[in-house]
C-alpha positions in Angstrom: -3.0 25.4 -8.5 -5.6 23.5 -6.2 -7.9 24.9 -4.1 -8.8 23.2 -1.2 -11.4 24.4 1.5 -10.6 23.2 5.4 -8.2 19.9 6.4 -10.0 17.6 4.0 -13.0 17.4 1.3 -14.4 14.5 2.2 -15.7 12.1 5.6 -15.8 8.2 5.4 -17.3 6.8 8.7 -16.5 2.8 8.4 -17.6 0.3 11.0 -14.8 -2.6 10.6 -15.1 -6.2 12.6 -11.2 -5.9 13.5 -7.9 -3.9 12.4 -7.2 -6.9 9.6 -10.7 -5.6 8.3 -9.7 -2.1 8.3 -6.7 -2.6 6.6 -8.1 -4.3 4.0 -10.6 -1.6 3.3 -8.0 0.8 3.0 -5.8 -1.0 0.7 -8.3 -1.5 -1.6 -10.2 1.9 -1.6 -7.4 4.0 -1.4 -3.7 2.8 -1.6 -4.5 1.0 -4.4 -6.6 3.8 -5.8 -4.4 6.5 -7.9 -7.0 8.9 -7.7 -6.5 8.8 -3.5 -3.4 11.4 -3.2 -3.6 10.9 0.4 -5.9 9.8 3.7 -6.1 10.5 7.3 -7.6 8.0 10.1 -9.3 9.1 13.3 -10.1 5.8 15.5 -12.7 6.1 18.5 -12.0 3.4 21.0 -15.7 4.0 22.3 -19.0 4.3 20.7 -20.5 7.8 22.5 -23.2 8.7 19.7 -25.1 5.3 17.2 -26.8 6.4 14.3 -26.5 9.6 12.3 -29.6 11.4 13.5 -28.8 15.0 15.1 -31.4 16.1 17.3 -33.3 19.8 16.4 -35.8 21.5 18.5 -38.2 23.2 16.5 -39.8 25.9 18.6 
């Protein structure tokens, strides 16, 4: 049995130069990885939010 907690346990954010780039990435870190039983990709088309800061008011 495997517990699992929400759609998935981890989040990779890569910036790639191109889709050749990307795929290349992926092959190596985890299609070629046996310990990778699977992976999802969500693309943005636009950059809405740079950096990794999240804004908190302290009041």
């Amino acid at each position: 049995m495997q517990q699992q907690c929400g759609e998935c346990d981890f989040v990779l954010i890569f910036l790639v130069r191109d889709m050749e780039q990307y795929v290349e990435l992926t092959h190596r870190l985890f299609h070629d990885n046996k310990n990778v039983k699977s992976f999802k990709t969500l693309v943005a088309m636009d950059r809405v939010k740079t950096g990794m800061q999240v804004p908190v008011d302290a009041d």
